[in-house]
C-alpha positions as CSV (number, residue, x, y, z in Angstrom):
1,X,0.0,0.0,0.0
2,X,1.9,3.7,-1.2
3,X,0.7,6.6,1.2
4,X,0.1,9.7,0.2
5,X,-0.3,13.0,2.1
6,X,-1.7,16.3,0.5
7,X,-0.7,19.1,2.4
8,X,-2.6,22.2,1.7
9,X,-4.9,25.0,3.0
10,X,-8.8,26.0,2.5
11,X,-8.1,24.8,-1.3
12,X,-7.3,21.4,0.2
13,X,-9.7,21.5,3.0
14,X,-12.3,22.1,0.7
15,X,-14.0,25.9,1.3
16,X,-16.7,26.5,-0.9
17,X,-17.2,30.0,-1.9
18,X,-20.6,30.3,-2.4
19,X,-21.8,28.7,1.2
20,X,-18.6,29.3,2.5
21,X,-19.2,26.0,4.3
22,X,-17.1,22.9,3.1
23,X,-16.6,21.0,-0.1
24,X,-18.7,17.7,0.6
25,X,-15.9,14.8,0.2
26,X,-16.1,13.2,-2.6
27,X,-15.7,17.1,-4.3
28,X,-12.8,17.8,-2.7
29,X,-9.7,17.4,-4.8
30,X,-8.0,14.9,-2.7
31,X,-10.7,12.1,-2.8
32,X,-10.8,12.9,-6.4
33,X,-7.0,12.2,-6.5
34,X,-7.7,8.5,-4.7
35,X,-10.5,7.6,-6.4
36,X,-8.5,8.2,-9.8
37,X,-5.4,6.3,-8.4
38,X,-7.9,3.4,-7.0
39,X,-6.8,0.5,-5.2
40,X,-3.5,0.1,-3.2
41,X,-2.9,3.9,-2.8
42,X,-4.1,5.3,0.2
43,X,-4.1,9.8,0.4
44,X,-4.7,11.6,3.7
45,X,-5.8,15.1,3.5
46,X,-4.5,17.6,5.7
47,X,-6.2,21.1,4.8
48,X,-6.0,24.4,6.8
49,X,-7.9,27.3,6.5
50,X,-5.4,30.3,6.2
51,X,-2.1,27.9,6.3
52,X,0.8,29.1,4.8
53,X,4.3,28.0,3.4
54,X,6.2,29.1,6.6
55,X,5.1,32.2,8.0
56,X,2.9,33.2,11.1
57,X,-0.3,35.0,10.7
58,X,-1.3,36.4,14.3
59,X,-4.7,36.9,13.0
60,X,-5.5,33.4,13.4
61,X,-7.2,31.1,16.0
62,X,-4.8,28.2,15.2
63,X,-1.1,28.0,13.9
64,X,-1.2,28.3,10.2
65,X,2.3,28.5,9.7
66,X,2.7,25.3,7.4
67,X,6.9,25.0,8.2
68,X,6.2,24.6,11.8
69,X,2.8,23.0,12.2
70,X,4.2,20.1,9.4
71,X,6.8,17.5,11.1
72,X,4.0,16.9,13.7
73,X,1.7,16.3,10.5
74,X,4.5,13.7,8.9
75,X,5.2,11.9,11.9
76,X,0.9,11.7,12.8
77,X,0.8,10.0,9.0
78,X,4.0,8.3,8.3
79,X,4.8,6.1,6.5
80,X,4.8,8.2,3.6
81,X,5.4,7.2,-0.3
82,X,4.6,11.0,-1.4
83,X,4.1,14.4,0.1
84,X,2.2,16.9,-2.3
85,X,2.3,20.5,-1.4
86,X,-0.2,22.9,-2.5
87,X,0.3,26.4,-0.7
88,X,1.0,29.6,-1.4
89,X,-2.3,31.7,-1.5
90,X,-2.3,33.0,1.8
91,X,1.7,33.9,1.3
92,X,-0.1,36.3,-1.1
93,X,-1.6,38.6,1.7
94,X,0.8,41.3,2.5
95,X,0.3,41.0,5.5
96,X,2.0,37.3,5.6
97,X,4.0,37.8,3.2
98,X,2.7,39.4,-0.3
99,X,5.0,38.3,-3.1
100,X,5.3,34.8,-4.6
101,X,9.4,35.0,-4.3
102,X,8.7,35.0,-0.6
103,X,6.4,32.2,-1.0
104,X,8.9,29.6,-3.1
105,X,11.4,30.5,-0.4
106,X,8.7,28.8,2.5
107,X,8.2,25.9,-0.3
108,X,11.4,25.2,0.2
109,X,11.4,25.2,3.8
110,X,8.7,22.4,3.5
111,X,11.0,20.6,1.3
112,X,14.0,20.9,3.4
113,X,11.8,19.4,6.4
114,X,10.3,16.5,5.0
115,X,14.0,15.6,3.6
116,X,16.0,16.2,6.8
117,X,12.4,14.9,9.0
118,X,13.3,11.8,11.8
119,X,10.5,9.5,10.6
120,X,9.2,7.7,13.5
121,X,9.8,4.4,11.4
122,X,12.1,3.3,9.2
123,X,11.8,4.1,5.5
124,X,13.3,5.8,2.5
125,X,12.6,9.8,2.0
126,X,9.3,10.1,0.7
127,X,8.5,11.5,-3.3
128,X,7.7,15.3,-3.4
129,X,5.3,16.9,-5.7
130,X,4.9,20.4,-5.4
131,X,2.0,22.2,-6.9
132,X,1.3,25.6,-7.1
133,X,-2.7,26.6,-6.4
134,X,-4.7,28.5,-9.0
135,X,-3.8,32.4,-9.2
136,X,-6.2,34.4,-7.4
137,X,-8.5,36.3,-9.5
138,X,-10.1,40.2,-9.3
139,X,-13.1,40.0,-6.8
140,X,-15.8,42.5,-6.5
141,X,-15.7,41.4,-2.2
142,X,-14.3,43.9,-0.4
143,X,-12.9,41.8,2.3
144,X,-10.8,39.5,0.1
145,X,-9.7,41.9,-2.2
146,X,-8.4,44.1,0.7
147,X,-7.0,40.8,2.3
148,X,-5.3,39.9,-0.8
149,X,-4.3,43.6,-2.3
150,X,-1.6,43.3,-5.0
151,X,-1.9,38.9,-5.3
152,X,-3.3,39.1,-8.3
153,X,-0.7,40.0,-9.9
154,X,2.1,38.4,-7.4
155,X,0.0,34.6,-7.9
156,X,0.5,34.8,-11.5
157,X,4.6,34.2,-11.1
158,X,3.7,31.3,-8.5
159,X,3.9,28.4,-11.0
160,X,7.1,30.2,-12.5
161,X,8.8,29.9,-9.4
162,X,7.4,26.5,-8.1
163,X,8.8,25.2,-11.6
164,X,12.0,26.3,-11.3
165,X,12.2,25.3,-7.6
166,X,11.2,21.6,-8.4
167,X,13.9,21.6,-10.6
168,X,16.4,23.2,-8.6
169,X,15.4,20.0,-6.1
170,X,14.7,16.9,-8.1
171,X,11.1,17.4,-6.7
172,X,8.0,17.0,-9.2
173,X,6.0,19.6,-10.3
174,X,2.3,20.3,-11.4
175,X,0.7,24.0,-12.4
176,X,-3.3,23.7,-10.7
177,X,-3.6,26.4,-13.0
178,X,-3.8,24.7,-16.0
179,X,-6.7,23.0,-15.3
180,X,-8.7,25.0,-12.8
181,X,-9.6,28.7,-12.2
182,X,-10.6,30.4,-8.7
183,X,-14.1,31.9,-8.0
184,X,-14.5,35.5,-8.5
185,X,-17.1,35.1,-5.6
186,X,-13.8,35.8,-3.4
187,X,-11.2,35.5,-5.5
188,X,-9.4,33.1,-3.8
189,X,-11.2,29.4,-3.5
190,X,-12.6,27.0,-5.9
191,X,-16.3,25.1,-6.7
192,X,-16.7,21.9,-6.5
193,X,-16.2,21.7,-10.5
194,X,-12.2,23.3,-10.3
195,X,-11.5,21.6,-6.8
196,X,-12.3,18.0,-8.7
197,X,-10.3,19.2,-11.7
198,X,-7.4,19.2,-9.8
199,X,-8.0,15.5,-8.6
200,X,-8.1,14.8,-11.7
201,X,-5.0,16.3,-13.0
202,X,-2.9,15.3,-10.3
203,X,-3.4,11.9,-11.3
204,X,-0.9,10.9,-13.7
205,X,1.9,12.8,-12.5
206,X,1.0,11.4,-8.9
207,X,1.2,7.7,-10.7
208,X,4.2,8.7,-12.1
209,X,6.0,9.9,-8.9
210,X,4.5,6.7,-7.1
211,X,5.4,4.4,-9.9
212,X,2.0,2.8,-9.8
C-alpha cells in the first residue's frame, strides 16, 4: 500500500465559496485524487484554512504557519510514499508575506523538512510533488480583495517559481492552473467543478511519482 499526504490549506480542505461552508468529500480534490489512483494507494488530506508555506499569521485562531505546524503532520501519517504541497495563496496577503518570491522561499522550507524529518519508522525519503494553487482572480468582495491587495498579480509568477524550484530539487511539479480557475465570488477558493479538476489532473503525475 503507497501513502500519500496532501498538504494544503482551504483549497485542500475544501472551502466553498458560495456557502462558505465545506466541499462535501467526494468534491474535494484529494478524494478525487484516490479515487483516480484506486486501489492500493491510500491519500490523507490535511487542509488548513489560512495555512501558509512558513510564515505566522497572528490573525488566526490556530497556527497556520505550514513550516512549523508540518513535522507533527509527517510523523501523525508516516509512512509516507509521497508528500504533495499545494500552498501559497495565503503567502499572497501582505500582511503574511505578499510576493510569490517570498512564497517559493517557505516551499522550500517544507522541502527541506520533510527531507531532513526523523521519521518515526524506518523508511526511505518520501516522493515530493509540489504544486502551485490556481492564481487568485479580481473579486468585487471587499474583504478579500483588501486581504489579498496586490496577489493578483504576485499569484500569476507562482507556478514560474514553483517550476524552477522543483527543478532546482529533483522534486515533481504540477501547475493547478492549468486545469482550474478560482471563483470571483472571493477570489481566492474553488467550486466543486475546479476543486475535482485538480483531482483529476494530479493523477498521472502522482502515478508517475508513485510508480504505480
Amino acid at each position: 500500500m503507497k501513502t500519500v499526504l496532501c498538504y494544503g490549506d482551504s483549497l485542500t480542505w475544501g472551502y466553498d465559496p458560495k456557502t462558505r461552508a465545506r466541499h462535501g468529500l467526494a468534491d474535494r480534490w484529494p478524494s478525487v485524487l484516490a479515487s483516480a489512483l484506486g486501489e492500493g494507494v491510500h491519500v490523507t488530506a490535511d487542509g488548513l484554512n489560512g495555512r501558509t508555506t512558513a510564515f505566522d499569521d497572528h490573525t488566526g485562531d490556530c497556527d497556520r504557519n505550514g513550516a512549523r505546524t508540518l513535522p507533527t503532520a509527517l510523523h501523525a501519517h508516516a509512512p509516507l510514499d509521497l508528500v504533495i504541497f499545494m500552498l501559497g495563496s495565503n503567502d499572497m496577503k501582505p500582511v503574511i508575506a505578499g510576493t510569490a518570491h517570498a512564497a517559493s522561499k517557505g516551499i522550500r522550507r517544507l522541502l527541506d523538512l520533510v527531507r531532513l524529518h526523523a521519521w518515526p519508522v524506518e523508511q526511505e525519503a518520501p516522493q515530493i510533488l509540489v504544486v502551485s494553487p490556481p492564481p487568485l482572480v479580481q473579486t468585487a468582495d471587499p474583504d478579500f480583495a483588501a486581504m489579498f491587495e496586490g496577489g493578483v498579480a504576485q499569484s500569476v509568477m507562482l507556478a514560474s517559481f514553483y517550476a524552477d524550484l522543483a527543478d532546482d530539487t529533483g522534486a515533481g511539479f504540477f501547475d493547478a492552473g492549468s486545469v482550474a480557475r478560482c471563483s470571483p465570488i472571493d477570489g481566492v477558493h474553488l467550486d466543486a467543478e475546479n476543486t475535482r479538476a485538480i483531482g483529476r489532473g494530479l493523477a498521472p503525475v502522482t502515478r508517475l511519482l508513485l510508480g504505480h
